[in-house]
C-alpha positions in Angstrom: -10.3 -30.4 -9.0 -13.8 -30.7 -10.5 -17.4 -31.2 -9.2 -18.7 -35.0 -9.9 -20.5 -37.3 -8.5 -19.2 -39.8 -6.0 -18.4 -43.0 -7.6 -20.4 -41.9 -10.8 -17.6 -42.6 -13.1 -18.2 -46.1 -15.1 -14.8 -46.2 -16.3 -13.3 -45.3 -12.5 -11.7 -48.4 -11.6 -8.6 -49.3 -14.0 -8.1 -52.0 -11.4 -10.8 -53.6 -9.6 -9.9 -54.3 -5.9 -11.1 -57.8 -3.9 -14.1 -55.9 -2.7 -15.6 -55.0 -6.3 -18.8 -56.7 -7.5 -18.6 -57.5 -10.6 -22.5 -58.6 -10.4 -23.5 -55.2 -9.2 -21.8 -53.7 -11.6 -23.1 -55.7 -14.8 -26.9 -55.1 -12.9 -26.5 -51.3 -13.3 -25.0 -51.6 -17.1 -27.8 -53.4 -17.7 -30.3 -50.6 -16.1 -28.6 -48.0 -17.6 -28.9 -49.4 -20.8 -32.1 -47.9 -21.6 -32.2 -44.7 -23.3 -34.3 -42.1 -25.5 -32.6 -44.0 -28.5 -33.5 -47.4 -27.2 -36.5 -47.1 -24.4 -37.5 -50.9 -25.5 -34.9 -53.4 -26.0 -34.5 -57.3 -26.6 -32.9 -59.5 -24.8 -30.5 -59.6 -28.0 -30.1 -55.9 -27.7 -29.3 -55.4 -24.3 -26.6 -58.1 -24.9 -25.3 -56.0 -27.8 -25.2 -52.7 -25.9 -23.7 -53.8 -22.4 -21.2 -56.5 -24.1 -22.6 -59.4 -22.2 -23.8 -62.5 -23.4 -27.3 -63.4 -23.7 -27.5 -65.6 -20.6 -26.5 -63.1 -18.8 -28.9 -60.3 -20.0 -31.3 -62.4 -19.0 -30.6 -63.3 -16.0 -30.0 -59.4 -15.1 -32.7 -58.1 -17.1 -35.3 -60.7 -15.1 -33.7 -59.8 -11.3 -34.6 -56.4 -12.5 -37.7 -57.1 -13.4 -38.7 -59.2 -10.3 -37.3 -56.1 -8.1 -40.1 -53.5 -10.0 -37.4 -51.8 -11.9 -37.9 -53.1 -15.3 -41.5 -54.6 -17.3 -41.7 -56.6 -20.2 -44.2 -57.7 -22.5 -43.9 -60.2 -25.1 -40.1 -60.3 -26.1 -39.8 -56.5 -25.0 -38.2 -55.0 -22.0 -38.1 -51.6 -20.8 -37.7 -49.3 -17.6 -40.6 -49.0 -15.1 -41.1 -45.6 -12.7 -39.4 -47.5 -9.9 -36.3 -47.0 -11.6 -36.2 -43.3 -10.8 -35.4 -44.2 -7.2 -31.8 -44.8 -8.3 -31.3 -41.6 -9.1 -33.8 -39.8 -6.5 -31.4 -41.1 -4.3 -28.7 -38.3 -5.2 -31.1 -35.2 -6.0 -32.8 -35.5 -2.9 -29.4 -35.9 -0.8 -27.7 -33.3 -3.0 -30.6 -31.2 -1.9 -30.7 -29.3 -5.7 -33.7 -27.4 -5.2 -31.7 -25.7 -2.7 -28.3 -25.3 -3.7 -28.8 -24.2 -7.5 -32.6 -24.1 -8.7 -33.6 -20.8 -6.9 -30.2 -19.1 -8.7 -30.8 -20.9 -12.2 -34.8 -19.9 -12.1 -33.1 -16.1 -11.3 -31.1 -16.5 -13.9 -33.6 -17.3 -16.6 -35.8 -14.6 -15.7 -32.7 -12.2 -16.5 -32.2 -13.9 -19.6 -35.4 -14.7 -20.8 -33.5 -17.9 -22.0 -33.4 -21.9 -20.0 -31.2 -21.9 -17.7 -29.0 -25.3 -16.7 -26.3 -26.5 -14.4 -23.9 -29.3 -15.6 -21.0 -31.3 -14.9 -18.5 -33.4 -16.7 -19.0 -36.9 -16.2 -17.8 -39.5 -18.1 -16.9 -37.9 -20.8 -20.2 -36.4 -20.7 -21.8 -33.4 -20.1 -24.8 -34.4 -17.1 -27.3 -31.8 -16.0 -28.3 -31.4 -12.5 -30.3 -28.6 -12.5 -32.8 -26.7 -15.1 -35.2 -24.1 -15.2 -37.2 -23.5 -18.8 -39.0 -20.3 -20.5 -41.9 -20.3 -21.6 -40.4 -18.3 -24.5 -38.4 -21.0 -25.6 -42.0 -22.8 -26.0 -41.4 -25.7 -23.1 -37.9 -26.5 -24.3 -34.6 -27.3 -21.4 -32.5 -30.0 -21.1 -33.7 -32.2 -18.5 -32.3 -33.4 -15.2 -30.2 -36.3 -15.5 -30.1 -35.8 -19.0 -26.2 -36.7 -20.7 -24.8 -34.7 -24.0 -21.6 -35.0 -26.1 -19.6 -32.6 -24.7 -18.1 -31.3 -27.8 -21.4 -30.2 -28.9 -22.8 -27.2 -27.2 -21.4 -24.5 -24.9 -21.6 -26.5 -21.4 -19.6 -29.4 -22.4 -17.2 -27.1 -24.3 -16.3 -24.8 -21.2 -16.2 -28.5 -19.3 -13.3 -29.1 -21.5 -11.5 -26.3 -21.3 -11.3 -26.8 -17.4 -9.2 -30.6 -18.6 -5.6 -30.4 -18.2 -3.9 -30.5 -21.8 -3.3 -34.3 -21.2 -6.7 -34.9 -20.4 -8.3 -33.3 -23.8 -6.3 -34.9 -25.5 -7.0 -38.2 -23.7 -10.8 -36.8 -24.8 -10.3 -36.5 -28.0 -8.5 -39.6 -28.7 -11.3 -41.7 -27.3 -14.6 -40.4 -27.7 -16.3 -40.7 -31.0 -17.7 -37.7 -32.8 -21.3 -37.4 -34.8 -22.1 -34.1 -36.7 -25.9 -33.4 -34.7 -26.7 -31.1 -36.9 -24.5 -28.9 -39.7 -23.2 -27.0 -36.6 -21.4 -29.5 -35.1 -17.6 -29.7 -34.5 -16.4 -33.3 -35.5 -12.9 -32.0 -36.2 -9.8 -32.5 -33.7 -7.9 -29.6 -34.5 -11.2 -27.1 -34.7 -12.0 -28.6 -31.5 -8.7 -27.9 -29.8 -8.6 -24.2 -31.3 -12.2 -23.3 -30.2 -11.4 -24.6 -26.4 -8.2 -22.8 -26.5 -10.5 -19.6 -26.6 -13.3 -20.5 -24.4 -10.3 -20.6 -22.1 -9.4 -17.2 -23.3 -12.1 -15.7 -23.1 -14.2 -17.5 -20.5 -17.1 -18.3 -21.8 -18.3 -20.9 -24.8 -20.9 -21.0 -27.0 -23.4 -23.0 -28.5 -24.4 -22.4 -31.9 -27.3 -25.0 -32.7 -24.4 -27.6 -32.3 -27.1 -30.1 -30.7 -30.3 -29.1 -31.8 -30.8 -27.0 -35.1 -32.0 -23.2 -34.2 -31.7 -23.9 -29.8 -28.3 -21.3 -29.1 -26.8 -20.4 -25.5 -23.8 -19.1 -24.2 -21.8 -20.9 -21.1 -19.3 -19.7 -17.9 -17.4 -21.9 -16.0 -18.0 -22.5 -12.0 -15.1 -22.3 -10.1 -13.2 -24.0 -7.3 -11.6 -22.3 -5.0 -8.2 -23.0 -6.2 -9.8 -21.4 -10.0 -9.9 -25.2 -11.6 -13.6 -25.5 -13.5 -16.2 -27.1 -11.2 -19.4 -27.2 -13.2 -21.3 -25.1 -15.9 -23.9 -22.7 -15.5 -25.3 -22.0 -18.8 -28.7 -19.8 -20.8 -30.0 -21.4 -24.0 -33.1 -19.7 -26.4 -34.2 -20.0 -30.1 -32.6 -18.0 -32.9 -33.5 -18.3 -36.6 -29.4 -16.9 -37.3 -26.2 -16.5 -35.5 -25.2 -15.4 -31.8 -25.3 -11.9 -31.8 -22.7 -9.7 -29.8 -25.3 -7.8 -28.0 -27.0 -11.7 -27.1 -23.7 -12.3 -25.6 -23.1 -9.1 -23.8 -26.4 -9.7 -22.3 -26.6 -12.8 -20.9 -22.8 -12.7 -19.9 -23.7 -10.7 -16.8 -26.9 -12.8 -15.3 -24.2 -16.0 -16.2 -21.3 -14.8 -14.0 -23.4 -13.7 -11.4 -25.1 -17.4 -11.3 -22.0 -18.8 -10.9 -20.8 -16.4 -8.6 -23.2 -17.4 -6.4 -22.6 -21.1 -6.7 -19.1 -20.5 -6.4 -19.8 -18.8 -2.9 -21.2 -22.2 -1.6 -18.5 -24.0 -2.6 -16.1 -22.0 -1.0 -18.4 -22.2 1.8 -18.4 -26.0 2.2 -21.9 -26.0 1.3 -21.1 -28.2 -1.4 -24.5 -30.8 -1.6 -24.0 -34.2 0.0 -22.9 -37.0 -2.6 -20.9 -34.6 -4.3 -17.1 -34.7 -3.9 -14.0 -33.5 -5.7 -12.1 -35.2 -8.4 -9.0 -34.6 -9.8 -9.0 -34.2 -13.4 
């Protein structure tokens, strides 16, 4: 069983039943469309990404726009603020300053490193809580942010908490970019490295996203010991992880998700959130 978000998975209906919208569904592609990579986008280009026709980018595109959740100048579209609302929806339900800030802001204090809490969704690895260090100069991943999760230690002890039929499913379908000259493309590296994060029970990241940002990762566990989520410290290094970099953080880690792992097995698990088998 796995932490997730209820109904977050794009790709969770195989079958859609009488009662799916297929409107409602094409108006949040559309939203969600919008990235870092692509914060502006044509009409064209929304068409492209989302795999609609033109007609019908417009039509969503403008709906979106009439409702305050998208502007648009000239032949340009892009988000407005109003758009956070979608996703304030779930932090301030799941209550996150609450259940995980105050133990992830403990944790980078004993680390001197960020500190973030993931989940797998979607093939992705998507933060839901982080706390920076003004030693690593203003840099975190951000809430809500989404990474490959072959590249970096959260998404790699993610993947190691997959059934054997599941990676593989993973690695079958998800496309792999090197980041940077850290990054793991390869299947059969892939397989061998999750093979010891479960080992060992903990994964690393070596500058596999960003060049020179490193971390380590532990899983958070249900009660039954399946991987829930990822609690993880990142900081700047000019060479490799150290052993005595691991050693230290190790401790602070499994304490943090010790302590996230008590409220689960409390039932203090954040509204919105449910369990998923994976």
């Amino acid at each position: 069983m796995a932490l997730s978000i209820a109904g977050a998975g794009r790709n969770a209906l195989t079958e859609k039943a009488a009662w799916f919208s297929e409107s409602l569904a094409r108006g949040l592609k559309v939203a969600r469309a919008f990235d870092r990579d692509q914060p502006k986008m044509r009409i064209s280009e929304v068409a492209a990404k989302t795999g609609m026709t033109r007609a019908s980018a417009r039509r969503y595109l403008l709906t979106l726009k009439s409702l305050g959740y998208v502007g648009s100048e000239n032949e340009w579209f892009y988000p407005l603020p109003r758009i956070l609302e979608l996703g304030y929806a779930f932090v301030s339900s799941a209550r996150l300053e609450e259940f995980v800030e105050p133990i992830l802001q403990r944790l980078s204090e004993a680390t001197d490193a960020a500190a973030h809490f993931a989940v797998f969704d979607n093939n992705e690895t998507l933060c839901l809580g982080s706390v920076f260090s003004q030693k690593l100069f203003g840099f975190f991943i951000s809430i809500g942010a989404r990474q490959p999760a072959y590249a970096g230690s959260m998404g790699k002890v993610l993947l190691a908490g997959l059934s054997d039929t599941k990676l593989e499913e993973y690695l079958a379908s998800v496309r792999r970019v090197a980041h940077t000259k850290e990054t793991v493309t390869s299947a059969a590296i892939l397989r061998r490295e999750i093979t010891e994060v479960r080992e060992q029970g903990y994964a690393l990241n070596r500058g596999e996203m960003t060049p020179g940002i490193v971390g380590v990762a532990v899983p958070v566990r249900n009660k039954d010991g399946t991987v829930a989520s990822v609690v993880n410290a990142n900081w700047i290094s000019t060479s490799s992880i150290k052993a005595a970099e691991i050693k230290r953080c190790l401790g602070p880690l499994r304490e943090a998700a010790k302590q996230i792992e008590m409220r689960l097995a409390s039932g203090a698990v954040p509204t919105g959130w449910v369990s998923r088998e994976r």
